[in-house]
SEKEFI-925169 format. One record per residue: residue in three letters; x, y, z of N, C-alpha, C, O in turn. Coordinates in steps of 0.001 Angstrom, whole numbers, plus 524288, in hexadecimal, padded with zeros to 5 digits. Example, Ala and Ser with C-alpha at 12.3 -4.5 7.8 and 13.67 -1.06 7.14 Angstrom:
ALA833867E9C681E788300C7EE6C81E78833907F31C81E788379C7F30982111
SER832327F73681BA8835667FBDC81BE4832648001E81EBE834618047281F67
This chain:
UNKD69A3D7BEB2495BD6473D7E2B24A33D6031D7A8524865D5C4BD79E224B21
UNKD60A3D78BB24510D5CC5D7492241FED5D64D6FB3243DAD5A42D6CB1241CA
UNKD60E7D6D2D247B9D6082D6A3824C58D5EB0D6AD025155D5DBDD674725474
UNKD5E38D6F9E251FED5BF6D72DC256D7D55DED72FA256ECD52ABD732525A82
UNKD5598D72DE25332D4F2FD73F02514CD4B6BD6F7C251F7D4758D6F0F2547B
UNKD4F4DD6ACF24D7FD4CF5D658724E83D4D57D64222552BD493BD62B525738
UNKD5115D646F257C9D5176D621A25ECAD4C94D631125F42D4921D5FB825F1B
UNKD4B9ED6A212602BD45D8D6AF026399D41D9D69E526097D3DB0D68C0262B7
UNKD422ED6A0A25B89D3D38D671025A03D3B58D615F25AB3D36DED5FB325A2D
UNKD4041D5E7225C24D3EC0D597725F9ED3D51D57C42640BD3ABED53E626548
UNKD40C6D5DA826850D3FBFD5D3726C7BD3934D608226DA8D37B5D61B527211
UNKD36DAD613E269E7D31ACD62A9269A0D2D52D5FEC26AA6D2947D601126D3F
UNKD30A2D5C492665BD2C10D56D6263E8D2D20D534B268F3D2A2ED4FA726A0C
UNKD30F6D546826B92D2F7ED4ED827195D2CFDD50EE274F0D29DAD4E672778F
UNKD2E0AD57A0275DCD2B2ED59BD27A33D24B5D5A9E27A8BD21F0D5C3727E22
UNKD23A9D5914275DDD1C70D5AF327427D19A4D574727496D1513D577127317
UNKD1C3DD523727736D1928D4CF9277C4D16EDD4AAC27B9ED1648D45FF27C87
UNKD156FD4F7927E86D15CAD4E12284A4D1208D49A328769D0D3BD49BA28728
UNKD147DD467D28997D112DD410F28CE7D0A51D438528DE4D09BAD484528D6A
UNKD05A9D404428F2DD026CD426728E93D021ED427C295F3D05A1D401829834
UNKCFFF8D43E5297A9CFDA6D451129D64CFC3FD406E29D18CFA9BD3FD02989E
UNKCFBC0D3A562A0CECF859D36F12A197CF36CD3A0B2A696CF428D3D272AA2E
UNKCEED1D37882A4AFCEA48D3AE42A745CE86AD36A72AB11CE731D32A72A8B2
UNKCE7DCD365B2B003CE885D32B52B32ECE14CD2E612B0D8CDFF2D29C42B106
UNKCDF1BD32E52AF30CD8EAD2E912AC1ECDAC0D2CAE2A93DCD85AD28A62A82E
UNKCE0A3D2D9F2A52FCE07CD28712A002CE33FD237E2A215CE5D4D208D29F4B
UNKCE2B0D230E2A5BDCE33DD1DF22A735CE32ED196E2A3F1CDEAFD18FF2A24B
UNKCE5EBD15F82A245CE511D12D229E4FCE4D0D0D6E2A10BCE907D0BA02A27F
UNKCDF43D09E12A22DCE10DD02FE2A5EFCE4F5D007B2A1BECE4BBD002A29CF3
UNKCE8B5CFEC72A583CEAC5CF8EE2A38DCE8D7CF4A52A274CEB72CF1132A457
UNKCE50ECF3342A000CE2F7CECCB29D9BCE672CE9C129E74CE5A6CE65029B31
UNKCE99ECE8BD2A087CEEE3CE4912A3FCCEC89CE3D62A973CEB8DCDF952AB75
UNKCEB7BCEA592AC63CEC3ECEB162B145CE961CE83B2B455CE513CE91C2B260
UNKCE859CE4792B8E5CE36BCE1CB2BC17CE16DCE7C12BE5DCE423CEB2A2C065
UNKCDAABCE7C22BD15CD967CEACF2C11FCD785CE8DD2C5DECD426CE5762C570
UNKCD8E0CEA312CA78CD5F3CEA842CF5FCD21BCED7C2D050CD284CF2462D055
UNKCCD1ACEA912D163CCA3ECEDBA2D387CC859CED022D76FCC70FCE8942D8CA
UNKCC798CF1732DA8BCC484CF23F2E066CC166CEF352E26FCBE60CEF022DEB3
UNKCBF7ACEC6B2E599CBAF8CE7ED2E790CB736CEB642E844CB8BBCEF8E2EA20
UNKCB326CEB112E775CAE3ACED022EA5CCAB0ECEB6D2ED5BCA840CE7F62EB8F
UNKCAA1BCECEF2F283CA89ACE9F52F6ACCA1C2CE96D2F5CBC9E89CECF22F664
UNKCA0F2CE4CA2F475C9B3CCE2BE2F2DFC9731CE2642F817C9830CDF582FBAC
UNKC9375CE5232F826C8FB1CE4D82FB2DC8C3DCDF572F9B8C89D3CDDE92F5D0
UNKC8D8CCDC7B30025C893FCD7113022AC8527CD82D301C4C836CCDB50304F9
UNKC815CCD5EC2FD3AC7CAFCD6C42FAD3C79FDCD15C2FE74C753DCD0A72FE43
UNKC7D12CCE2A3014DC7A40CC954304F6C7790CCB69306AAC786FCCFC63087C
UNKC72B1CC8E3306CAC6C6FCCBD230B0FC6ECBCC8BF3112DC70A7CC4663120D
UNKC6DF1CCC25313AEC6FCFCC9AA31A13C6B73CC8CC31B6DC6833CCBFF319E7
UNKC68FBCC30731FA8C65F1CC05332142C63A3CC2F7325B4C6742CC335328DB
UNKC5EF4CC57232815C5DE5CC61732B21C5E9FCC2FE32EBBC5E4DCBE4532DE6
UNKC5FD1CC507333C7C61F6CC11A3382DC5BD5CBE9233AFDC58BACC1D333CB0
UNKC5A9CCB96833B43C5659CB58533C9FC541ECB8CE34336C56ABCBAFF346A6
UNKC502ECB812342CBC4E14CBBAE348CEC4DE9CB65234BD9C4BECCB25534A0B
UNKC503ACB6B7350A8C4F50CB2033537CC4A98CAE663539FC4666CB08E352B2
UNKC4A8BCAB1F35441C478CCA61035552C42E4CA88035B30C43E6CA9FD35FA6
UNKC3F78CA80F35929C3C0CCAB1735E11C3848CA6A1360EDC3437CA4C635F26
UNKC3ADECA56B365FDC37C1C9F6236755C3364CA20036D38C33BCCA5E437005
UNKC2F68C9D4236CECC2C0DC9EAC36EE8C2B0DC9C2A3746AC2733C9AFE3770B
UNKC3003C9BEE374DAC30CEC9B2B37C0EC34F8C9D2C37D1EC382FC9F8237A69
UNKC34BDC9BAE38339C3850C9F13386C0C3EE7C9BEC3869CC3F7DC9846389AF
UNKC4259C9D0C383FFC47E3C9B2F38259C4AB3C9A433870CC4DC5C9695386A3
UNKC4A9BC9D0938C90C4CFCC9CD0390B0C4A82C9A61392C8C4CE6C9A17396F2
UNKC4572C96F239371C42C8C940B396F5C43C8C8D7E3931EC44D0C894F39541
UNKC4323C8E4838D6DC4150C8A6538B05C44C9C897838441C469CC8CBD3813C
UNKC448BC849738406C4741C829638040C44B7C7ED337C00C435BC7A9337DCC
UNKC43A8C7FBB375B9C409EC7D25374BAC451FC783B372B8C497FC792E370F6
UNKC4339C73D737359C4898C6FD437306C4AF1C6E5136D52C4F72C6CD236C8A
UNKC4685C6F183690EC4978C6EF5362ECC4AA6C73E9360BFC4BA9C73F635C0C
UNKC4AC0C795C363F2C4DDAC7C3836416C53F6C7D03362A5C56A4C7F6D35F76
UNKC54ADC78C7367D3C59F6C7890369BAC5CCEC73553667FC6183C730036593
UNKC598AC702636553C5AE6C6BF036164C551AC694635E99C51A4C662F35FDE
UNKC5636C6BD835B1CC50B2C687A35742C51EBC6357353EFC509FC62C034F57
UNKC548AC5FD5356E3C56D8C5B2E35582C5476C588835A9FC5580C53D635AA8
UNKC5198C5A2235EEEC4F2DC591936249C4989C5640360A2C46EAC5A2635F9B
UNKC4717C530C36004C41F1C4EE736050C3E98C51B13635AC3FDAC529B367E7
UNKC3A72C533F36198C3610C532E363E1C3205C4FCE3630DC3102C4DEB35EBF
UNKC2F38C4ECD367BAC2868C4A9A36630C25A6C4C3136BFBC2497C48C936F35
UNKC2522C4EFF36C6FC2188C52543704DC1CBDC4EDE371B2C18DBC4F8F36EF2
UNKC1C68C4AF3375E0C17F1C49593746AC12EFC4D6F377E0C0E63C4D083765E
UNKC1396C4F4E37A23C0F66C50EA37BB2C0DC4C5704377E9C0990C5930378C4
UNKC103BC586B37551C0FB2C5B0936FDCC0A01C57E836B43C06E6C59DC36827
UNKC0AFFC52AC36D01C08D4C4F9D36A71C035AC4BD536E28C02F7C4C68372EA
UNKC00A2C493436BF6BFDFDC461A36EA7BFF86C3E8836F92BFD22C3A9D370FE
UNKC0455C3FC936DEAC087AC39DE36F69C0A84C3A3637479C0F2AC3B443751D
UNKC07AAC3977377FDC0815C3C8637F4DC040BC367A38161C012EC32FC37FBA
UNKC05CAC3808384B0C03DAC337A38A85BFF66C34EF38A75BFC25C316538A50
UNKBFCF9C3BA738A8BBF85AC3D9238B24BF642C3D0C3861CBF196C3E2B38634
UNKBF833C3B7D380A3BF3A0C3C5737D0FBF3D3C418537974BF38AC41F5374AD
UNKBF445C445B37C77BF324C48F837BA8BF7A3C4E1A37B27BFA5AC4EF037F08
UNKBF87AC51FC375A3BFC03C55F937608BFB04C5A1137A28BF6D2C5C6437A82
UNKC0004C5B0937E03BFEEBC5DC3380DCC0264C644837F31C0171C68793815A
UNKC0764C6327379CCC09B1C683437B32C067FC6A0837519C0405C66DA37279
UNKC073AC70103738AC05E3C7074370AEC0961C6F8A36B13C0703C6FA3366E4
UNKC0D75C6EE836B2BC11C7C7010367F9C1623C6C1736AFAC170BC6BC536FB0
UNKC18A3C69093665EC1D7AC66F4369E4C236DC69473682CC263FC68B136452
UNKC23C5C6C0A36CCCC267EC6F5D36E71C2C05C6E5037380C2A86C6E6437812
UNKC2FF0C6DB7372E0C32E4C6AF737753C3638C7044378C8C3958C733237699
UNKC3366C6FB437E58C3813C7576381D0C3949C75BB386AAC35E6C76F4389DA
UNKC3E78C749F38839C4253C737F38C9AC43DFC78A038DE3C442FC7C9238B28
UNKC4521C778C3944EC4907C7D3D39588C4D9AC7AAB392BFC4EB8C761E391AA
UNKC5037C801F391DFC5404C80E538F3DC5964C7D3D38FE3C5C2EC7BE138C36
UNKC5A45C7BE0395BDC5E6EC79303973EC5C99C737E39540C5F6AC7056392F7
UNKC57CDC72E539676C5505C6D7D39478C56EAC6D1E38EB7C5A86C6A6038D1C
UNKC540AC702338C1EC542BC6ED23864AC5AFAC6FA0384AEC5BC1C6FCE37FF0
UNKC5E1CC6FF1386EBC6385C708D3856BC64DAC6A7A385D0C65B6C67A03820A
UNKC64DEC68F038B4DC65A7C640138E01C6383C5F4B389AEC660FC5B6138889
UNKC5F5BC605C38807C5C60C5BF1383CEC5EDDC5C3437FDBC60FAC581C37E78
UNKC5F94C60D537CA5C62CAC607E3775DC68B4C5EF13791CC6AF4C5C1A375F2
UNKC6BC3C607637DF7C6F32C5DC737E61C70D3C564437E1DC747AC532637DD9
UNKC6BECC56A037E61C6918C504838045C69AAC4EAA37AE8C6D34C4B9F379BE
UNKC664AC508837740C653AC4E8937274C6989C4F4D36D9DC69CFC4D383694A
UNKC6D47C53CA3709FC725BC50D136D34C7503C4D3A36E1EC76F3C4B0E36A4B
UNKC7639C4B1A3736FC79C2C46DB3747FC762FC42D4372EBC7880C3EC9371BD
UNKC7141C429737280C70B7C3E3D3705FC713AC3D34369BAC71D1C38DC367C1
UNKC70DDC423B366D1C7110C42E036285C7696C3F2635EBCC76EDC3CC235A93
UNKC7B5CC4110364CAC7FCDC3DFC362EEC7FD8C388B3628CC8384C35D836103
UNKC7C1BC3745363D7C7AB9C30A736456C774CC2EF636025C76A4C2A3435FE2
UNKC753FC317235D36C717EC32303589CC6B6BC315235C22C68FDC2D5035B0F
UNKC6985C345235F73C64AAC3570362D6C6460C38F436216C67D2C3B6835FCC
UNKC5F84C3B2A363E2C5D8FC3F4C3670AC599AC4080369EEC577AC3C8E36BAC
UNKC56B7C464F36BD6C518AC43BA36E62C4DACC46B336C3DC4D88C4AD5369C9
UNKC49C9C42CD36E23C42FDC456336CEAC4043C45BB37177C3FB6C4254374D2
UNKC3E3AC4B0237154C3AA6C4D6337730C352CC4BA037580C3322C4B273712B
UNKC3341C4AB337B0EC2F2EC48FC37AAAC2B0EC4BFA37CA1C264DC4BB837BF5
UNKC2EEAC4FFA3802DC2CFCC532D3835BC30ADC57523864EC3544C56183870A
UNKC2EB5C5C733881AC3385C5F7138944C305BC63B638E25C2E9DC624D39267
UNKC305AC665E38D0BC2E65C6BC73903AC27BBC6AC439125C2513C6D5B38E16
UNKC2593C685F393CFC1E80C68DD394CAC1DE3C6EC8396BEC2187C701A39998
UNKC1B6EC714D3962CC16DDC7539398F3C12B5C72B539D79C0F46C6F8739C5E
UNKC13ACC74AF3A28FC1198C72793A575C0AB2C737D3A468C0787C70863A67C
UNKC08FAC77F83A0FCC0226C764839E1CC0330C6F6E39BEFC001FC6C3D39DD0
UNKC0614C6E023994EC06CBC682939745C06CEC648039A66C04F2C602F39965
UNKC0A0DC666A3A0E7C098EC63083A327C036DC602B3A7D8C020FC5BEB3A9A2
UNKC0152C66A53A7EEBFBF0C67543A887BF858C63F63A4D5BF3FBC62B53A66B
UNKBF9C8C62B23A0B5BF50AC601239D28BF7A0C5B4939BC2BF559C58D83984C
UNKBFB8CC595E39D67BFDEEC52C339EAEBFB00C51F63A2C7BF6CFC4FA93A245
UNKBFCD0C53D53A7DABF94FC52A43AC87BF2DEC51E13AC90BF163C4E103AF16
UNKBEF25C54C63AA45BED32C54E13A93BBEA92C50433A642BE5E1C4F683A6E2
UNKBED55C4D833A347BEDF9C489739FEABEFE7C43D23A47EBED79C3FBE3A544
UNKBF363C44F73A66FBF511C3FE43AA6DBF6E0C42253AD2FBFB3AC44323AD32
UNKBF1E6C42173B1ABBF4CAC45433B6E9BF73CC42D83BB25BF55FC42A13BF92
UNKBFD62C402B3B91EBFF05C3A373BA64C05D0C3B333BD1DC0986C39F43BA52
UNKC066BC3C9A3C080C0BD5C3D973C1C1C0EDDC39AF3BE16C1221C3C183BB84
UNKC0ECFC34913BD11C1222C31B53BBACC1396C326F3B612C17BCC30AB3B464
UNKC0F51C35BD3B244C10B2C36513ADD7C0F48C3C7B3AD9BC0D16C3CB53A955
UNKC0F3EC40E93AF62C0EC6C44D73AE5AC0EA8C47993B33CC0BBDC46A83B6F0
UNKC1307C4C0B3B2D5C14A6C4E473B75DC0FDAC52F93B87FC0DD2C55A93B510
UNKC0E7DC53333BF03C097FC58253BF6EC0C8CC5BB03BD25C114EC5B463BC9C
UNKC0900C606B3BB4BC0C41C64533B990C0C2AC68D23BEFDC0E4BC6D163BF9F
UNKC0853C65463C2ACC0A37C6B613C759C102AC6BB83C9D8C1237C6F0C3CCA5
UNKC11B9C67CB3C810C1607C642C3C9FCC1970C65D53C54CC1D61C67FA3C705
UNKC196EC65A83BFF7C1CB1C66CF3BC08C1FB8C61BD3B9D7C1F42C5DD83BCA0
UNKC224BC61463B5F8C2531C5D3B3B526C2A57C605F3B17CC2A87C64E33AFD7
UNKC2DFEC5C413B111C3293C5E743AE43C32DBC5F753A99DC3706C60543A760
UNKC2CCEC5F7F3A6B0C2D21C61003A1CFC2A63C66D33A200C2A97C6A3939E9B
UNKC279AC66FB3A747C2708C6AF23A69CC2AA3C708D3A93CC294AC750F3AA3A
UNKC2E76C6E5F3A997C3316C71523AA96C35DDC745C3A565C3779C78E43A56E
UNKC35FDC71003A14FC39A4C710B39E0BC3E88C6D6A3A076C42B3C6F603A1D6
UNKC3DACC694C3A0AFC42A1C66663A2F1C4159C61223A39EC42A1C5E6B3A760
UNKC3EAFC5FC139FB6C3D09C599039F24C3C85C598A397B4C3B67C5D35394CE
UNKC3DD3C53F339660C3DD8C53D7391A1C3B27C4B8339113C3C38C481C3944E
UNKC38B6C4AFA38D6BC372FC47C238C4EC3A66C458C38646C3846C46A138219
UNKC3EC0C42EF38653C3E50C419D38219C41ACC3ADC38061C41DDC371E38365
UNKC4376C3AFE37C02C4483C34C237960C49B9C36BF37611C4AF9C3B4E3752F
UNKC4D0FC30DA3741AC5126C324937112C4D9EC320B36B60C48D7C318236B3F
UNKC4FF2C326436844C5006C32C5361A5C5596C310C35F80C5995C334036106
UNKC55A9C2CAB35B97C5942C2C9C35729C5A47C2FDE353D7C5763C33A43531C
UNKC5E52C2F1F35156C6018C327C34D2FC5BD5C353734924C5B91C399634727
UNKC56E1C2E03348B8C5300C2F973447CC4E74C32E434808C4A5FC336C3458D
UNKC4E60C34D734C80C4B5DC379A34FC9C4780C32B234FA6C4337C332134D83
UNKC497AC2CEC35286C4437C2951355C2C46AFC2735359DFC4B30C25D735AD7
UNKC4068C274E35D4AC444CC25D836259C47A1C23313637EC4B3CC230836051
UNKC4801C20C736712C4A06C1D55369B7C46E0C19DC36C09C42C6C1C3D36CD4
UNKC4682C15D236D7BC4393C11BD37061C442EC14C5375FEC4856C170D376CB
UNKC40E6C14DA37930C4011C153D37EF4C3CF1C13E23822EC3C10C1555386AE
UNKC3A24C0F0A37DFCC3699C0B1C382D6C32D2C0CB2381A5C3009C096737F85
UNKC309CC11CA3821CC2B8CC12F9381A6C29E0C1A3D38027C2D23C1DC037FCE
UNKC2640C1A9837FC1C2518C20AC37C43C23EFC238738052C21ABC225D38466
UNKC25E0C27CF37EB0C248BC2D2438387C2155C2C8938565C1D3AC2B283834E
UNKC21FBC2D5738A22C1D29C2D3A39140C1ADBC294D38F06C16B8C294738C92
UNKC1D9BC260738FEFC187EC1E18390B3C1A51C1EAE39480C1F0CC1E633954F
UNKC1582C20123991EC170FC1CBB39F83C1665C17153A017C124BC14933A032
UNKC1B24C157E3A073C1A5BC10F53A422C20BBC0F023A48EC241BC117B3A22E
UNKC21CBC0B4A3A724C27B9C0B8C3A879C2A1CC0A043A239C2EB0C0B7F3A230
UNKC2955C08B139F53C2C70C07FC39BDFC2F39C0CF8399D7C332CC0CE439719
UNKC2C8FC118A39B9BC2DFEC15F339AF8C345EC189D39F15C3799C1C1339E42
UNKC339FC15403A2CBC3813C178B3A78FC3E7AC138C3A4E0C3FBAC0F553A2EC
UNKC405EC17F13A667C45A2C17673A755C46E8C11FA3A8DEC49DFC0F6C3A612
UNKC44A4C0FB43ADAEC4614C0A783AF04C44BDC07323ACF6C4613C02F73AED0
UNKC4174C07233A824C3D9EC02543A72CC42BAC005F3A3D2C4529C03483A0DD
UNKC440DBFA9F3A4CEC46BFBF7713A262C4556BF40D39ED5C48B8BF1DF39C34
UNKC3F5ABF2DD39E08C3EAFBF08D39949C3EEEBF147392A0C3D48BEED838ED2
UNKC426CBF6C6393BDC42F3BF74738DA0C46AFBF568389BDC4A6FBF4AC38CA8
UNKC47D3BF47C3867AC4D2BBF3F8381D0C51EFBF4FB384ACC5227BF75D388D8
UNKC5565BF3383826AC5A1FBF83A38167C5A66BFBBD3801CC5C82BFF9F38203
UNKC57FDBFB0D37C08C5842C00B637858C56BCC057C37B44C5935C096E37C79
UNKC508EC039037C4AC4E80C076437F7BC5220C09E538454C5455C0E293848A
UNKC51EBC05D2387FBC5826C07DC38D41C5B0AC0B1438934C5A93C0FDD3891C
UNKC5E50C083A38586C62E2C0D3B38526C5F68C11FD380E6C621DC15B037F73
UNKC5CA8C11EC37FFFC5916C175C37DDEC586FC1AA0382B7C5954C1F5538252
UNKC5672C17F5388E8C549AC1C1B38B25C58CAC1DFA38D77C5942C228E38EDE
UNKC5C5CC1A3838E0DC6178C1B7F390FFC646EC20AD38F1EC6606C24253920A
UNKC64D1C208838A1EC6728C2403386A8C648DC2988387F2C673BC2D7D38878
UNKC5EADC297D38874C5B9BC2DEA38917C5D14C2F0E39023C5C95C336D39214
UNKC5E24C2C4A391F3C5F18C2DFE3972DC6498C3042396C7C6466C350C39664
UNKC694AC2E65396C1C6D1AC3106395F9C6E07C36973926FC71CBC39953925B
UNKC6B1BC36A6390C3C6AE0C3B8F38BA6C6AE3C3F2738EFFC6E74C41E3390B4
UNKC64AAC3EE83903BC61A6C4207394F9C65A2C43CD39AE8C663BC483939CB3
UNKC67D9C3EC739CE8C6AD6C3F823A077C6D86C42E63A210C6DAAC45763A621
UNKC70C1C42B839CDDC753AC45C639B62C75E4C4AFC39A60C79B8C4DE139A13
UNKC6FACC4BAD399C2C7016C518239894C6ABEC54F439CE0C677BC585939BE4
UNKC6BEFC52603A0FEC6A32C53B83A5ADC6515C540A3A610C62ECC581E3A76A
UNKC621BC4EF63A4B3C5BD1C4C6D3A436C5BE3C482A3A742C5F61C44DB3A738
UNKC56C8C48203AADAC557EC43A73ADDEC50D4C41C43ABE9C4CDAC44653AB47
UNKC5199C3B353AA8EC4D7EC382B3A9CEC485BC38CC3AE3BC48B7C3BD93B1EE
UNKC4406C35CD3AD65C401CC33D93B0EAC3FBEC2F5B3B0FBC3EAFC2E333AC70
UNKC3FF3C2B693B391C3F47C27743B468C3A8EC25203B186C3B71C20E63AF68
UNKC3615C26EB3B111C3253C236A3AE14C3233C25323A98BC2ED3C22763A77D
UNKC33FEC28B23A5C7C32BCC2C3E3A16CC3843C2B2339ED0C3B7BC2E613A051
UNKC39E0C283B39C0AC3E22C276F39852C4016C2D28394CAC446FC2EAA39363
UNKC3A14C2FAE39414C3BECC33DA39073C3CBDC38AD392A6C3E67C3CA23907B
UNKC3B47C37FA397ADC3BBAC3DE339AF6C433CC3EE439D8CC46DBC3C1C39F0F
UNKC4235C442739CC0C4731C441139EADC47E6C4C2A3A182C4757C501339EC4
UNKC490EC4C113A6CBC4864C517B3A9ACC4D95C54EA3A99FC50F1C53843ACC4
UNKC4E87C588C3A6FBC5351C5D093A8EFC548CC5D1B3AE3CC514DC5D333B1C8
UNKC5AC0C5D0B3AEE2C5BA7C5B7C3B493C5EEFC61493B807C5F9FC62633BCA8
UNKC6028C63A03B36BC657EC67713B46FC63A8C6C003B5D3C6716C6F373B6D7
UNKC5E8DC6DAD3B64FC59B8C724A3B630C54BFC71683B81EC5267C6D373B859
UNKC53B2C74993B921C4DF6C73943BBD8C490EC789D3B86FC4A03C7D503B8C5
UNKC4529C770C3B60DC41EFC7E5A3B3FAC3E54C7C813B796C3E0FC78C33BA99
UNKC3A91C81B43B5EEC348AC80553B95BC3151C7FAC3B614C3243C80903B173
UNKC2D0FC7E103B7A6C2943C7BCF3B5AEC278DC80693B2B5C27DCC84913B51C
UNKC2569C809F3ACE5C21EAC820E3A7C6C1E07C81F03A5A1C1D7DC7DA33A38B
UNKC1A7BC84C23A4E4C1686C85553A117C1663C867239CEAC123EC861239A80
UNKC1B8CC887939A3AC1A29C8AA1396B6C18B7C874839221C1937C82803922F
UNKC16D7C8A0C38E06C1464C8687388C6C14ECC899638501C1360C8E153844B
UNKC18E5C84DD380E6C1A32C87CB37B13C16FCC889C37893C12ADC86A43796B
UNKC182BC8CCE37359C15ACC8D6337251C153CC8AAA36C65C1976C8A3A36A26
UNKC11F5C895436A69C10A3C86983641AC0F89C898335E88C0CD5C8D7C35E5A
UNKC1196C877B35A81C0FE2C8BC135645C0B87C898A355BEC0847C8B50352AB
């Protein structure tokens, strides 16, 4: 009996000890464990660029081409922009160079092949307004150096171009003589010049050739679009 007593009083003392409930909040971290945590997807604080409003030009794009537009590695010296002219006198208001479109393609095509050669060209002249050609005439009312304008000429087409090569350092080339000097030293045939000069103009003829331009016989620097025909123009750019 007094062994009986002690059992359940032992088997008392194990049964009264009971495990505790784990409570899913006592969570205890492992200081071993790596935590992972979640990425959070960060809002692009970059300011986005308003998109540029087109270029708003002040001629007609399907009739006309302004030529350093299309390459501003192109030379300008406008002389009749200026008063360095046969007449003396500025006749445009602004020097401004603008070809039909097939034209002004044909020229910059021009002025890269020569580019590969370390050339290029300088206009001297491009698109007249037949009012311009009204107040040349006017000045020398001379078929041999200035076309009537009732008659029109190929600049005032958009399809005549006046111009010269340029070196690498943008200076000319030798060609005998300076824009519109009439007299034969100016033509194509005149044989009393250099070498140099011959293969300067030669070079300017083939350029031209090639990219479907016909010389004039007395005018070294003139040269006419062959592949097209426009009509004759008045119009007049406009100047800031």
């Amino acid at each position: 009996m007094k062994y009986l007593l002690a059992y359940l009083f032992l088997l008392l003392l194990k049964c009264g000890d009971p495990k505790p409930v784990a409570n899913p909040k006592d969570k205890k971290v492992d200081a071993t464990a790596t935590v992972v945590e979640t990425p959070t997807k960060k809002t692009d604080t970059t300011a986005v660029e308003p998109a540029k409003p087109p270029v708003q030009l002040d001629y007609d794009t399907a009739s006309w081409t302004e030529i350093t537009r299309l390459d501003p590695s192109i030379k300008l010296d406008l002389r009749y922009a200026t008063a360095n002219n046969f007449v003396k006198e500025k006749m445009y208001d602004c020097p401004r160079c603008f070809l039909r479109p097939d034209v002004a393609r044909a020229i910059v095509k021009a002025h890269k092949a020569l580019q590969k050669k370390g050339y290029g060209l300088k206009m001297y002249d491009c698109y007249r307004p037949r009012p311009i050609q009204w107040k040349l005439w006017n000045k020398v009312p001379d078929t041999r150096y200035v076309a009537d304008p009732r008659k029109g000429s190929m600049h005032n087409r958009g399809m005549a171009v006046d111009l010269t090569i340029v070196d690498k350092n943008g200076q000319e080339l030798d060609m005998g003589t300076d824009f519109d000097y009439f007299g034969k030293e100016a033509y194509h045939s005149y044989a009393g010049h250099s070498d140099e000069v011959q293969e300067n103009r030669q070079l300017l003829v083939e350029t031209m050739e090639d990219h479907n331009f016909r010389s004039t016989s007395t005018e070294w620097w003139h040269y006419s679009y062959i592949t097209k025909t426009f009509p004759l123009d008045d119009w007049l750019w406009k100047c800031d």
